[in-house]
C-alpha positions in Angstrom: 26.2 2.5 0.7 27.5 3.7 -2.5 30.8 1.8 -4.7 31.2 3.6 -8.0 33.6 1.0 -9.2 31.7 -1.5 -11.8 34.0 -2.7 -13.6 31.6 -6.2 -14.5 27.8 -5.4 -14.8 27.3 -8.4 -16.6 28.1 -9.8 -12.8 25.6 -7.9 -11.4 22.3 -8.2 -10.3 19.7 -5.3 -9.2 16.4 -5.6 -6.4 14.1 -2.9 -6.8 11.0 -2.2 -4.6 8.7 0.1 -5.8 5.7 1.7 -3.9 3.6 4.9 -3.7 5.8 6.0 -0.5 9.4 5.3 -2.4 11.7 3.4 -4.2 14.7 1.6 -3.2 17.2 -0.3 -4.7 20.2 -2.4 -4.1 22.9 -3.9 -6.5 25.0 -6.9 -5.8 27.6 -9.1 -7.5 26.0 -12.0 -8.5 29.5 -14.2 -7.8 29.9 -13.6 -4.1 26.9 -11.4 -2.8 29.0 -8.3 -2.0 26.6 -5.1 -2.1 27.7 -2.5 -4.7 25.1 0.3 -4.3 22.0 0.7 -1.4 20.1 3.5 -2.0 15.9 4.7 -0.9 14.0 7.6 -2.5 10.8 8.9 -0.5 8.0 10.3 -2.6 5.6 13.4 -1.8 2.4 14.2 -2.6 2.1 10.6 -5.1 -0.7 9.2 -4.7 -1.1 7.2 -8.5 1.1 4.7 -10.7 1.3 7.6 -13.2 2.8 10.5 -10.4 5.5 7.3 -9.2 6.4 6.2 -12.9 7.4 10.2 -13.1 9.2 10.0 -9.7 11.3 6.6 -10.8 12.2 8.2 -14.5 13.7 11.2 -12.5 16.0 8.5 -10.5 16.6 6.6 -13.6 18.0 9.6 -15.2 19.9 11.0 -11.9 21.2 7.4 -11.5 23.9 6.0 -13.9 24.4 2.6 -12.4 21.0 1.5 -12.8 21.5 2.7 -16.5 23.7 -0.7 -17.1 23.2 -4.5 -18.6 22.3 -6.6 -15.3 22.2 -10.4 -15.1 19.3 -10.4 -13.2 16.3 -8.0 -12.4 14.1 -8.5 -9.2 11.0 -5.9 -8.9 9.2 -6.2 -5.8 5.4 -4.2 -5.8 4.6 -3.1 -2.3 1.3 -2.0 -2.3 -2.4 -3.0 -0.4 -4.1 -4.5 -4.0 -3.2 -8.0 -2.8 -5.6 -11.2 -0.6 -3.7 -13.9 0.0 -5.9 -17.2 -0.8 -5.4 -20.6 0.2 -3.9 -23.0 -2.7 -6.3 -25.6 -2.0 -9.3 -23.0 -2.9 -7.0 -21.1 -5.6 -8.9 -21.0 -8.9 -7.0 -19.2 -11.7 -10.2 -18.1 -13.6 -11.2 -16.1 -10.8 -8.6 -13.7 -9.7 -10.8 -11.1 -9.9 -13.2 -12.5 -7.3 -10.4 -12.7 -4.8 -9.6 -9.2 -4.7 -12.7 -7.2 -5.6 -14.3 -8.1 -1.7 -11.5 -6.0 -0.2 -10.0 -3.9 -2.8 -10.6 -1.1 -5.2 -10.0 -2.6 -8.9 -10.7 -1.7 -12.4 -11.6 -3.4 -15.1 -8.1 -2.5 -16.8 -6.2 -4.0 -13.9 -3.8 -6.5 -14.6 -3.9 -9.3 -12.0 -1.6 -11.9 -11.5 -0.2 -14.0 -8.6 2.5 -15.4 -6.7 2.3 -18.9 -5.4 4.1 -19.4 -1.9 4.8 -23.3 -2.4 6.2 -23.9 0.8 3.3 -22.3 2.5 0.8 -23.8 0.2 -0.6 -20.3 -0.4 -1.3 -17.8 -3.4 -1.0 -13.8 -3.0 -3.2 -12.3 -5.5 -2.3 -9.4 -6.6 -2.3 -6.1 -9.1 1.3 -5.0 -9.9 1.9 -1.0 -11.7 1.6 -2.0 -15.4 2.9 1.7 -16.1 5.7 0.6 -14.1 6.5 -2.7 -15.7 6.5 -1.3 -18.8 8.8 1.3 -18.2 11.1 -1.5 -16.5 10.8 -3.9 -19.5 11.4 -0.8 -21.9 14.7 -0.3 -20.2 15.8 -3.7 -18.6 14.4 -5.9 -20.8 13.0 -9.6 -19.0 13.0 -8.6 -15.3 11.1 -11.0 -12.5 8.3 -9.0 -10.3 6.7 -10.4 -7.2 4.5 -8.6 -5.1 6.7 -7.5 -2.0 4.0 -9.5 0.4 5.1 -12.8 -0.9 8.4 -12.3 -0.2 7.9 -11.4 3.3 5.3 -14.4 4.0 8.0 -17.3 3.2 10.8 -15.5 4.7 8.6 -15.1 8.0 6.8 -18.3 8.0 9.2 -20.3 6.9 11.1 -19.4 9.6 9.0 -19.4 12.0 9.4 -22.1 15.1 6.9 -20.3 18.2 4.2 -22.3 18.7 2.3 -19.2 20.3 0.6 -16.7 17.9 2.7 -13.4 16.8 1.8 -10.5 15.1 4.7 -8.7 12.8 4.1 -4.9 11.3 6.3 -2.7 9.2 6.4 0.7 8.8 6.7 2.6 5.4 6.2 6.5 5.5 2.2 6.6 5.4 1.4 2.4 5.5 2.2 -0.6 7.5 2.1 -4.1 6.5 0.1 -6.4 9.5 1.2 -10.4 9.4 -0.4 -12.3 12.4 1.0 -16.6 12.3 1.2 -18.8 14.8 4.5 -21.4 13.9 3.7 -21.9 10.3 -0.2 -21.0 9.6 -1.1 -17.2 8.8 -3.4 -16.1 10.2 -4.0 -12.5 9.1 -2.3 -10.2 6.3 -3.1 -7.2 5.7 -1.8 -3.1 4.7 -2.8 0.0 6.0 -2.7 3.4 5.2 -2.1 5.5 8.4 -1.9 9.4 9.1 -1.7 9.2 13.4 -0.5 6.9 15.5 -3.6 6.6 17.1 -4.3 5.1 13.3 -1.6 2.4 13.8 -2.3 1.5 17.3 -5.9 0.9 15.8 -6.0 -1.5 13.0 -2.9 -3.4 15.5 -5.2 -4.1 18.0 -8.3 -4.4 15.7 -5.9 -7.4 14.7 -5.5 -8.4 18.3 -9.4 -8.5 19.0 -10.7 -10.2 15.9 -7.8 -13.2 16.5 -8.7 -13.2 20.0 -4.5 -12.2 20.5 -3.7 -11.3 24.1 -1.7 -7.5 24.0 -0.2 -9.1 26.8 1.0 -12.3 25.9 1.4 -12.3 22.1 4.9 -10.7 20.8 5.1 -8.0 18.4 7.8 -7.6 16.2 8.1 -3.6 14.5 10.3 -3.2 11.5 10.8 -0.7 8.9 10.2 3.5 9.4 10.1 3.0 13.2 12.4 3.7 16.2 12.0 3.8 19.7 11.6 7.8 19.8 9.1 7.2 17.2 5.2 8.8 18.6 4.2 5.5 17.0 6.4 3.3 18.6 5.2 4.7 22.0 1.9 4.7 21.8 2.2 0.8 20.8 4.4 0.1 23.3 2.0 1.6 25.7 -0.6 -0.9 24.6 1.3 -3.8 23.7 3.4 -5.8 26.4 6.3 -7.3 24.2 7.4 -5.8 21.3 10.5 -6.0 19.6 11.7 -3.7 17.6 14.0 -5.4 14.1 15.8 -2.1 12.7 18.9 -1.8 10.9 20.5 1.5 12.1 23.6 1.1 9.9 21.1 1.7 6.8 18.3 2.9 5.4 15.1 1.2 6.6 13.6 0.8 3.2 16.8 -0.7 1.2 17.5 -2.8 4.2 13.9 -4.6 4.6 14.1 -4.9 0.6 17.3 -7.1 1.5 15.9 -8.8 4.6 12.7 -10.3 2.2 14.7 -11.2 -0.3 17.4 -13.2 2.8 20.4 -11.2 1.5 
């Protein structure tokens, strides 16, 4: 979805969601929500902050209205450096204890968090420094959450089942796991996947260790999934209800960075 016409950036505000897989962003008016410009960039063969930062300068340069004064900057980080913690056990001083059980960290890592107040939960997390810089260099104060966060309150929030689902969604070589029953979570997770056999595995891996029923318990797909999908079938030969929450009209990523943010 593309509107070259601009005529008040200082109206405008961008959303950005940056991950190893791709970028995407999408730029609306900040007086009555109207989209101005949608656009997702898949990345090859990155596999480091450093190879993406390359990728999202190339964009940067090939893109002139992201090369404008915005009102507002949102930077989502998708990536599996994140454990979501409890608030009542949160302790600031130890961020580093959350995450090094279950992820790969350095000592140069930056870690920060998100607090979900509504959910009375905290996502630790390590955002791209390279990357922030870069966006500070060229936006000036931006906002950055990891995109986790997002996706727990605009899930949970909502949520009104009293029995247990599970929600996944695809990116190009990940998927993002959230099990909750009404409110409460009860698993999140990410993946990196190269066969559907992969995906199929860690979903009902989830299924077994919450004692979830493949039969009973609804599973929602979203993202780079469709119904021809070899992923899709496999799950859907394993899993008895499973919904699938696409937007055909656009592209998955841009549209899932719209439907966490509840534009």
């Amino acid at each position: 979805m593309t509107n070259k016409s601009l005529e008040h950036p200082e109206n405008l505000i961008v959303s950005i969601q940056v991950s190893l897989d791709g970028f995407s962003f999408f730029i609306k008016k900040s007086t009555d929500g109207l989209c101005i410009e949608s656009k997702s960039f898949d990345f090859k063969n990155v596999h480091t902050p450093q190879r993406a930062l390359e990728e999202i300068q190339k964009i940067f340069e090939a893109t002139p209205s992201l090369n404008q004064a915005f009102e507002e900057v949102i930077v989502l980080y998708a990536n599996e450096l994140f454990t979501v913690v409890p608030k009542a056990l949160f302790d600031e001083n130890r961020l580093t204890d959350y995450l090094k059980f279950n992820t790969k960290i350095l000592k140069t890592d930056f870690i920060v968090y998100d607090e979900i107040e509504t959910l009375d939960l905290v996502n630790v997390y390590v955002p791209y420094t390279n990357i922030n810089n870069f966006f500070f260099d060229h936006f000036g104060t931006f906002t950055y959450y990891h995109s986790q966060s997002i996706l727990l309150n605009s899930i949970l929030s909502n949520a009104q089942n009293k029995r247990a689902e599970v929600f996944v969604h695809f990116e190009k070589t990940s998927l993002t796991l959230i099990a909750y029953q009404g409110q409460k979570l009860l698993l999140s997770n990410q993946f990196k996947f190269e066969t559907p056999q992969d995906c199929i595995y860690y979903i009902l891996f989830c299924y077994e260790q919450l004692q979830l029923d493949p039969e009973v318990h609804q599973l929602t797909l979203s993202g780079k999934i469709s119904e021809d999908d070899a992923n899709y079938k496999l799950i859907y030969d394993y899993v008895r209800e499973v919904v699938l929450n696409n937007n055909s009209k656009e592209d998955h990523q841009s549209s899932f960075l719209k439907y966490q943010l509840g534009l």
